[in-house]
PDB file of N, CA, C, O and CB in Angstrom:
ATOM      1  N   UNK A   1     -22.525   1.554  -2.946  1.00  0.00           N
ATOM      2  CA  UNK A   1     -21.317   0.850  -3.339  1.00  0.00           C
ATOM      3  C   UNK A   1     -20.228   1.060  -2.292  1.00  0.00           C
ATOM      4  O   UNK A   1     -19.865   2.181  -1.936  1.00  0.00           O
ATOM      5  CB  UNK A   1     -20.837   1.322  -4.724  1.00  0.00           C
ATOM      6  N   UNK A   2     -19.656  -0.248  -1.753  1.00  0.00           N
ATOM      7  CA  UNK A   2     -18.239   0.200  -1.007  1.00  0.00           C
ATOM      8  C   UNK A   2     -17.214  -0.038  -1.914  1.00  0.00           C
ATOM      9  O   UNK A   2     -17.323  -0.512  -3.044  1.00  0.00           O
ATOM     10  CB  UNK A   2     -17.855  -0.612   0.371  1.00  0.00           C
ATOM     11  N   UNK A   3     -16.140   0.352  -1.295  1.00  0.00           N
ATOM     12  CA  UNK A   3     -14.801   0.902  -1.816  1.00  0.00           C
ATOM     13  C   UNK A   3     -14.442  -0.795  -1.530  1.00  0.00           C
ATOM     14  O   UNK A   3     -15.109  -1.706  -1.040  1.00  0.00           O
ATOM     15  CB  UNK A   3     -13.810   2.464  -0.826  1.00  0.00           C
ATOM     16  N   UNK A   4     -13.042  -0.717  -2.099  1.00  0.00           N
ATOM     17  CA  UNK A   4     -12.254  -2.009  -1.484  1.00  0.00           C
ATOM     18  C   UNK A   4     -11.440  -1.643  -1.128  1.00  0.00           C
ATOM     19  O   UNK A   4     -10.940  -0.520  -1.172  1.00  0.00           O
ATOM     20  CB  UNK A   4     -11.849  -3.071  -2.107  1.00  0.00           C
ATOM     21  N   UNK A   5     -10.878  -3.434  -0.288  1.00  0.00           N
ATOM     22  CA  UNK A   5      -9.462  -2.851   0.662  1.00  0.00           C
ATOM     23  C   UNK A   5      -8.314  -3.752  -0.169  1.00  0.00           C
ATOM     24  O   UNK A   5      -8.313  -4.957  -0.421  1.00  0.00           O
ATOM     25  CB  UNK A   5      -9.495  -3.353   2.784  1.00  0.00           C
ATOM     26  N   UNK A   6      -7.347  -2.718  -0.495  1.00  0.00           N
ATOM     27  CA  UNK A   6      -6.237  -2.950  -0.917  1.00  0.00           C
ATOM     28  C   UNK A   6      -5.076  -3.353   0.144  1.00  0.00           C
ATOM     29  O   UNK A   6      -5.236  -3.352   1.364  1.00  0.00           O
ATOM     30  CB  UNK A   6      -5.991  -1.893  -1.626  1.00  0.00           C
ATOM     31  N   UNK A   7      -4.189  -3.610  -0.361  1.00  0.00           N
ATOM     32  CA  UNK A   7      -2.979  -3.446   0.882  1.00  0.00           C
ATOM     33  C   UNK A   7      -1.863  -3.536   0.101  1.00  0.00           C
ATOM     34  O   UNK A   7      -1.571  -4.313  -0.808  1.00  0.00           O
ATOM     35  CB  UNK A   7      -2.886  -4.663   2.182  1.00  0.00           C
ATOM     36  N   UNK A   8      -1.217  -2.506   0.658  1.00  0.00           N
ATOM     37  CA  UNK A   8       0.232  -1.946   1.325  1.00  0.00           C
ATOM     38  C   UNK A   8       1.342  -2.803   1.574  1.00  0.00           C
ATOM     39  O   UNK A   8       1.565  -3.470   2.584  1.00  0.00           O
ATOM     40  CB  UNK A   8       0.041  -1.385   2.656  1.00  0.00           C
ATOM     41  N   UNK A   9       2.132  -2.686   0.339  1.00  0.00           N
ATOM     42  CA  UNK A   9       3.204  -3.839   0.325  1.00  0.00           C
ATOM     43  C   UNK A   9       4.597  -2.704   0.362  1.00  0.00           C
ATOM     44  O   UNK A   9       4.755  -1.782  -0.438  1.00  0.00           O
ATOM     45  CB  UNK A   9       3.076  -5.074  -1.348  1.00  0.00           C
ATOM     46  N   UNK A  10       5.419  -3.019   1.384  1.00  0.00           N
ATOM     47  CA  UNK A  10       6.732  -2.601   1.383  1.00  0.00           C
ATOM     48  C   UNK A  10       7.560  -2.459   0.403  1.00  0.00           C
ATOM     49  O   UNK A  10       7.952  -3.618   0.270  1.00  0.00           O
ATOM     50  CB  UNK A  10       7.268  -3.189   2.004  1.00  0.00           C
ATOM     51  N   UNK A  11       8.288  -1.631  -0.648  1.00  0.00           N
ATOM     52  CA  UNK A  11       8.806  -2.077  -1.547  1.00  0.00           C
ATOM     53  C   UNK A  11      10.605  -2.277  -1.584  1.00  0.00           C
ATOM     54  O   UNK A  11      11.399  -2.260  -2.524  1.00  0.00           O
ATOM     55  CB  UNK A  11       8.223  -1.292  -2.445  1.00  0.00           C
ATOM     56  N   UNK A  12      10.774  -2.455  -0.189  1.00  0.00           N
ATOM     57  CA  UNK A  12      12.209  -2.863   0.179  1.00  0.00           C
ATOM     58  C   UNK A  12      11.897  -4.635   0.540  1.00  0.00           C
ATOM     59  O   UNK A  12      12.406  -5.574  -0.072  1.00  0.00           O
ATOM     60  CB  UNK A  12      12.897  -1.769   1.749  1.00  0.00           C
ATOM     61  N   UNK A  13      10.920  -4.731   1.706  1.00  0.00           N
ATOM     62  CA  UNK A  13      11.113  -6.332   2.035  1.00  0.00           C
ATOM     63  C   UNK A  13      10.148  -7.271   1.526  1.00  0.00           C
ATOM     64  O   UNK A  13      10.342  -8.486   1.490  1.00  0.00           O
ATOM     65  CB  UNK A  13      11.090  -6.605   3.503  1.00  0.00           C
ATOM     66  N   UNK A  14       8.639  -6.425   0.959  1.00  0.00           N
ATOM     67  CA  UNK A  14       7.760  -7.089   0.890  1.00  0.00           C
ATOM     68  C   UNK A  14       6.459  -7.436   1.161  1.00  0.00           C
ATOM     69  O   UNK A  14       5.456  -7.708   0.500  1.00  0.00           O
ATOM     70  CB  UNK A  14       8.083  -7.469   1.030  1.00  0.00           C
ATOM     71  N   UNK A  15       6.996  -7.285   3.236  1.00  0.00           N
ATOM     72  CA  UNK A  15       5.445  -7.657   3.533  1.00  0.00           C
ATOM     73  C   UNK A  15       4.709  -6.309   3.496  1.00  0.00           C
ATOM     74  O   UNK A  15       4.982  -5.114   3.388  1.00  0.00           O
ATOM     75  CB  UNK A  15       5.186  -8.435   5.100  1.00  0.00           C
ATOM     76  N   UNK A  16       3.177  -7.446   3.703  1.00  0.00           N
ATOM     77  CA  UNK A  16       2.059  -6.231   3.595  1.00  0.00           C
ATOM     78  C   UNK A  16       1.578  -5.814   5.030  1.00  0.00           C
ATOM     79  O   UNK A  16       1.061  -6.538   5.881  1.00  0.00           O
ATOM     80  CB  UNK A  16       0.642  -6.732   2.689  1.00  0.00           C
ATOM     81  N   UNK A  17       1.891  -4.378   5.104  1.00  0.00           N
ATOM     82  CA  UNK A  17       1.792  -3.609   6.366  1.00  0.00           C
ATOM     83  C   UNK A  17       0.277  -2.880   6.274  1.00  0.00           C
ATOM     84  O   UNK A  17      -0.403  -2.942   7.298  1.00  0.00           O
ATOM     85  CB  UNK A  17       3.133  -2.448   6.496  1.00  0.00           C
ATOM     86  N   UNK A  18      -0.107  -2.411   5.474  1.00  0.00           N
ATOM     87  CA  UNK A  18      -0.813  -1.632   5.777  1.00  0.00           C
ATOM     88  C   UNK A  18      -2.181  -2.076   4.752  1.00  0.00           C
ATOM     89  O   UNK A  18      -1.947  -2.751   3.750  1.00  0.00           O
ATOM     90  CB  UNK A  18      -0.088  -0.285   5.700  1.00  0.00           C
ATOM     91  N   UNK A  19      -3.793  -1.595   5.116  1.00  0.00           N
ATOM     92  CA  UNK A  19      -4.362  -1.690   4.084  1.00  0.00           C
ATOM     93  C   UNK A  19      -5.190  -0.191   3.549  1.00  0.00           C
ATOM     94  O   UNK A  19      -5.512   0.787   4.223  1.00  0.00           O
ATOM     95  CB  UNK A  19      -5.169  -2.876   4.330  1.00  0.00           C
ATOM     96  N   UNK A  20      -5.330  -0.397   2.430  1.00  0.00           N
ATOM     97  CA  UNK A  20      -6.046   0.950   2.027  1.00  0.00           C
ATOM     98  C   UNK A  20      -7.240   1.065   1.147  1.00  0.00           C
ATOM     99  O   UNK A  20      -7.292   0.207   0.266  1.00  0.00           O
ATOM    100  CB  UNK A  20      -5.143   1.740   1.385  1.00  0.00           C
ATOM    101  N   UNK A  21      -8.283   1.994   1.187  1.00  0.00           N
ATOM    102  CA  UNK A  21      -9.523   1.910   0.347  1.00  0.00           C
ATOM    103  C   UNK A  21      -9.004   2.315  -0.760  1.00  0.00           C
ATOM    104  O   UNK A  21      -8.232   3.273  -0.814  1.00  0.00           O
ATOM    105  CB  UNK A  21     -10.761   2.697   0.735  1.00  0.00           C
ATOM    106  N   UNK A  22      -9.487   1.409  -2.085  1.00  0.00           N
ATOM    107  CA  UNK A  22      -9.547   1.676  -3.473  1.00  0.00           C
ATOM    108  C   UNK A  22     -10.531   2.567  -3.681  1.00  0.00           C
ATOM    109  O   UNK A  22     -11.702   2.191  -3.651  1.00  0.00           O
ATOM    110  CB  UNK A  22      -9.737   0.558  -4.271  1.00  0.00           C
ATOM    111  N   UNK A  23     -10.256   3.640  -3.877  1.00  0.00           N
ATOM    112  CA  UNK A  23     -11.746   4.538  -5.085  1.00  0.00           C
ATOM    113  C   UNK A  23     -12.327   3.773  -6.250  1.00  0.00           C
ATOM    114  O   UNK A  23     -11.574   3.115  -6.969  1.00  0.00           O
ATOM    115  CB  UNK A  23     -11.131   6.065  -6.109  1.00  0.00           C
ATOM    116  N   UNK A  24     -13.642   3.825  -6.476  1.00  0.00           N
ATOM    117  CA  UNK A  24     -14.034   3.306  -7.101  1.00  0.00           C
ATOM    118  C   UNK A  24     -13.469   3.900  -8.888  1.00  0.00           C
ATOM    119  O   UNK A  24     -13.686   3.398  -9.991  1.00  0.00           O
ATOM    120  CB  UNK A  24     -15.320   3.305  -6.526  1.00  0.00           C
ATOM    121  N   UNK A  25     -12.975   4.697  -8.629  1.00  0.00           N
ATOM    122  CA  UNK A  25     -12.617   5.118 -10.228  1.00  0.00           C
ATOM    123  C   UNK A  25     -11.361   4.144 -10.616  1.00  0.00           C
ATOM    124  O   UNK A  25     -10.705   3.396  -9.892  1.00  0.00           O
ATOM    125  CB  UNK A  25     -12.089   6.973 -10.415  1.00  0.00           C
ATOM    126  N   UNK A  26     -11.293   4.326 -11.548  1.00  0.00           N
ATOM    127  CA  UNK A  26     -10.304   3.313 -12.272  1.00  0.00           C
ATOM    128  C   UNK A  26      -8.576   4.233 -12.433  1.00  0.00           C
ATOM    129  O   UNK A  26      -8.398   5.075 -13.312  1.00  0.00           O
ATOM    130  CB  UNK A  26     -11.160   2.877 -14.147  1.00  0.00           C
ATOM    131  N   UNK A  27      -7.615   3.891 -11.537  1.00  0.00           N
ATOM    132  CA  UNK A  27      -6.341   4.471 -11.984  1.00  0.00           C
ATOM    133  C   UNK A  27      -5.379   4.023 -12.714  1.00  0.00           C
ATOM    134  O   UNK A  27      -5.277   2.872 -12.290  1.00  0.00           O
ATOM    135  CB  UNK A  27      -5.775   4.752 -11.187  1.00  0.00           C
ATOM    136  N   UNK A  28      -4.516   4.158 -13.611  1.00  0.00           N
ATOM    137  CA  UNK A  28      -3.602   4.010 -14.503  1.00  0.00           C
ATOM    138  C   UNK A  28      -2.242   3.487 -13.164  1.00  0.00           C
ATOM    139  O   UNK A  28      -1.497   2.506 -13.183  1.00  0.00           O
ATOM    140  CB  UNK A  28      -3.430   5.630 -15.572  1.00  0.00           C
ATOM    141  N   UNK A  29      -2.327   4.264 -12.443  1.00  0.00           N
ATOM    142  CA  UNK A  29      -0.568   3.754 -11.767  1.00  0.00           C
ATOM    143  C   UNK A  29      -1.217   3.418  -9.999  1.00  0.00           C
ATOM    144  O   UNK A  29      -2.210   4.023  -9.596  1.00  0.00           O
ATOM    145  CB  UNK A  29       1.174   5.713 -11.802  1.00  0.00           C
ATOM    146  N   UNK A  30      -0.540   2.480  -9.193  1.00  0.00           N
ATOM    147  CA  UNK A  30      -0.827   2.529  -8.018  1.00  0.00           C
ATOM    148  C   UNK A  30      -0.708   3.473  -6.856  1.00  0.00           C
ATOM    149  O   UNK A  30      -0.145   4.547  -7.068  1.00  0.00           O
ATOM    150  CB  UNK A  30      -0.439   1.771  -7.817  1.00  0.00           C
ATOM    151  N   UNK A  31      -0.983   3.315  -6.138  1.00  0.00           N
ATOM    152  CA  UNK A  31      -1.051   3.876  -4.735  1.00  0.00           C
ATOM    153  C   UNK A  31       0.181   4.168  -4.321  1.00  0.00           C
ATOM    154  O   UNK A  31       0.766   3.086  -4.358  1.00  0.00           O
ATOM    155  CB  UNK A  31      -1.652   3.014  -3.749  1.00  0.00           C
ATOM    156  N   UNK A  32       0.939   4.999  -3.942  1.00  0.00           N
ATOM    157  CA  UNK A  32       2.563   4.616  -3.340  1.00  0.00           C
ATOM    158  C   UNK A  32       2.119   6.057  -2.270  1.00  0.00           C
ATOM    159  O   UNK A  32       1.493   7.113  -2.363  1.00  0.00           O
ATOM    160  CB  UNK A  32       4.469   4.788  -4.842  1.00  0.00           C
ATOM    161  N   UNK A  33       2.726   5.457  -1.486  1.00  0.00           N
ATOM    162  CA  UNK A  33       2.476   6.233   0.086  1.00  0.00           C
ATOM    163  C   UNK A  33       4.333   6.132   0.988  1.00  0.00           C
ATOM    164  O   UNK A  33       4.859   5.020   1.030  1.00  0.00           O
ATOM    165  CB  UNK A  33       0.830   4.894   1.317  1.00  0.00           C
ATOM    166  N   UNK A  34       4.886   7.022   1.437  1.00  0.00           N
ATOM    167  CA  UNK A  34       6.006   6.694   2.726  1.00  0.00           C
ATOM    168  C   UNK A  34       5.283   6.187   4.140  1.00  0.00           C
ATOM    169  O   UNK A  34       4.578   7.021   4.708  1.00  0.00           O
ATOM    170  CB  UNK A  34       6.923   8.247   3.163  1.00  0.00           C
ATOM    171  N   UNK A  35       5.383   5.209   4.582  1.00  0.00           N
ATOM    172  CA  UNK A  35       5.011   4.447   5.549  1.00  0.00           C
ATOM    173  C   UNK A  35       6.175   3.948   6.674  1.00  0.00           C
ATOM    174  O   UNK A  35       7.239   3.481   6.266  1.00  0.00           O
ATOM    175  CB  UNK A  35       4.389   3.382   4.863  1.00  0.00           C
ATOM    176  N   UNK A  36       5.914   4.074   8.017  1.00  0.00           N
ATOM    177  CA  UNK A  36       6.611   3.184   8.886  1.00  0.00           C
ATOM    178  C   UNK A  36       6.533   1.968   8.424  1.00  0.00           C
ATOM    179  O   UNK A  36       5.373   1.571   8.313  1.00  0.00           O
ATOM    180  CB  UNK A  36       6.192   3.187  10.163  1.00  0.00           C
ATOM    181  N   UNK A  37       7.897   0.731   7.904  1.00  0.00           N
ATOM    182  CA  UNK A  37       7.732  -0.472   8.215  1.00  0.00           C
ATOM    183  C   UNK A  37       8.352  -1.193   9.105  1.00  0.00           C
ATOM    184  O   UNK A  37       9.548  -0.904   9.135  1.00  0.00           O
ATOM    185  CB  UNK A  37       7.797  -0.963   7.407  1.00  0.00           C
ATOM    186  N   UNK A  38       7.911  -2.400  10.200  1.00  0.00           N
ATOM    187  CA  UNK A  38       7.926  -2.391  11.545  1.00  0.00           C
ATOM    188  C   UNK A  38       8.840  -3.919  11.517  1.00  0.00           C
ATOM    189  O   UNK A  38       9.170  -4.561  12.514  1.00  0.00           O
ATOM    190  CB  UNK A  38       6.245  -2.276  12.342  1.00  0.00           C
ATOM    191  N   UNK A  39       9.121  -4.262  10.105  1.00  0.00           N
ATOM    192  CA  UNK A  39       9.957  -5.326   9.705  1.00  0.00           C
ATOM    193  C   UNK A  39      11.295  -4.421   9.159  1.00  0.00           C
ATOM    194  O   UNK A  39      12.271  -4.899   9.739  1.00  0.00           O
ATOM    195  CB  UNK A  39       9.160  -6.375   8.503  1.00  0.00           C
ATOM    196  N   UNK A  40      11.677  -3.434   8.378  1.00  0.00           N
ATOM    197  CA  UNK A  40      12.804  -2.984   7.858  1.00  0.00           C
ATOM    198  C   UNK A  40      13.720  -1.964   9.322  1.00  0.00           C
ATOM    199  O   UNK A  40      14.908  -1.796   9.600  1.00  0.00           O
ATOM    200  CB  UNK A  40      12.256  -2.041   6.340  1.00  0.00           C
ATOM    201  N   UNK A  41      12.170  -1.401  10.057  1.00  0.00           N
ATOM    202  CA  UNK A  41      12.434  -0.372  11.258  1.00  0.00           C
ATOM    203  C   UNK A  41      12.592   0.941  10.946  1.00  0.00           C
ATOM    204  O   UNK A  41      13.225   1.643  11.735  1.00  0.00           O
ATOM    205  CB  UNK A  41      13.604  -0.656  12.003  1.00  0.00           C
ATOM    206  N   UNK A  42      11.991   1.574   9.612  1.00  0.00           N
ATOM    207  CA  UNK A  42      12.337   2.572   9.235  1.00  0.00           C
ATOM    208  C   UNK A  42      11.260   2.751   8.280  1.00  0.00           C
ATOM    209  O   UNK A  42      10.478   1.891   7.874  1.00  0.00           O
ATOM    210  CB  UNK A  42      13.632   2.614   8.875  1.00  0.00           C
ATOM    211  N   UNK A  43      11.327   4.074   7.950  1.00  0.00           N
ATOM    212  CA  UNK A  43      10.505   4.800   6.668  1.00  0.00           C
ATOM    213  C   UNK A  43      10.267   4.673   5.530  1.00  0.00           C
ATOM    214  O   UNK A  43      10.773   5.480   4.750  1.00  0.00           O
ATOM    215  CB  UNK A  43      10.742   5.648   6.393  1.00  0.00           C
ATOM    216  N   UNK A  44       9.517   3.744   5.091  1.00  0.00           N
ATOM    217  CA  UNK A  44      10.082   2.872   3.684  1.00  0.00           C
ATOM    218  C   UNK A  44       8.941   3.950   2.509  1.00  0.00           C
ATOM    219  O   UNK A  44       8.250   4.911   2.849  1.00  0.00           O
ATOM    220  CB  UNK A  44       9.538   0.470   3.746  1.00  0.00           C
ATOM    221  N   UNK A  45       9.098   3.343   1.105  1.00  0.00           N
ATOM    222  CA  UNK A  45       8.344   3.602   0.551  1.00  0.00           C
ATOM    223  C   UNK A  45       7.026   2.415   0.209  1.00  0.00           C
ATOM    224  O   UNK A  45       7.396   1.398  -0.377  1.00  0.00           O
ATOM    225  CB  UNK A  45       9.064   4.115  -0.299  1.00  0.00           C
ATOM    226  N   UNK A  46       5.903   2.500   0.470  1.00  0.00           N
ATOM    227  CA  UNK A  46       4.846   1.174   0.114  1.00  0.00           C
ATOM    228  C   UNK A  46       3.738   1.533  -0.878  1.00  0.00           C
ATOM    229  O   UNK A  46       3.225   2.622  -1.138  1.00  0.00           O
ATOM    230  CB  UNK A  46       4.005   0.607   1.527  1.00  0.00           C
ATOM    231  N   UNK A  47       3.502   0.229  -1.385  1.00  0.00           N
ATOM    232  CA  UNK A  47       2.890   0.264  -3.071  1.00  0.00           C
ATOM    233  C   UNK A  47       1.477  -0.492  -2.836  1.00  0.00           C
ATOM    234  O   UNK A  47       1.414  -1.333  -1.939  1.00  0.00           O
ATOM    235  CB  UNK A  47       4.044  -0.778  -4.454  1.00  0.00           C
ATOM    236  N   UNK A  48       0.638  -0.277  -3.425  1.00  0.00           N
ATOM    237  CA  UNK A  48      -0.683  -0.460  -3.413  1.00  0.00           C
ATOM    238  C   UNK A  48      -0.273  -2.293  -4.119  1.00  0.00           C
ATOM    239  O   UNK A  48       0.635  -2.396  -4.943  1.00  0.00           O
ATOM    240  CB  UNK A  48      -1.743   0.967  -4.479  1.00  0.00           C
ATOM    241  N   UNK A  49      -0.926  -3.341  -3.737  1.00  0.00           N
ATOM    242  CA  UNK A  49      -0.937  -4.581  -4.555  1.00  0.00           C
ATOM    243  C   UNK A  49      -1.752  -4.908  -4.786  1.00  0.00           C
ATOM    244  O   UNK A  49      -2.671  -4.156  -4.465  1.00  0.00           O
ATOM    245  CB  UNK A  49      -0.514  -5.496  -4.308  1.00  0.00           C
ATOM    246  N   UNK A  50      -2.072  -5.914  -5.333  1.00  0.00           N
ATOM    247  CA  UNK A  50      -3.587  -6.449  -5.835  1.00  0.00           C
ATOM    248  C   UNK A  50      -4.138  -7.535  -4.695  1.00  0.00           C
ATOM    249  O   UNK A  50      -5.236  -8.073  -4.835  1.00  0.00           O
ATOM    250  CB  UNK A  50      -3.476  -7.333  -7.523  1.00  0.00           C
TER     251      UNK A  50
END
């Protein structure tokens, strides 16, 4: 079984910067990671999307 690829949505501007493997287990809340975003120019916080 592979994993899937999610991606990494900015939660100041939006876009999707980054992508990330889903575990196959099932989670209740998303992904949230601090990320460079290369549209805001700074350290944002980014959220797992569907």
């Amino acid at each position: 079984m592979s994993a899937k690829k999610t991606a990494l949505a900015c939660s100041i501007c939006g876009s999707r910067n980054y992508t990330a493997r889903a575990g196959e287990t099932t989670r209740a809340e998303r992904l949230e990671v601090k990320k460079f975003c290369k549209y805001c120019n700074k350290h944002t916080l980014h959220r797992e999307t569907k």
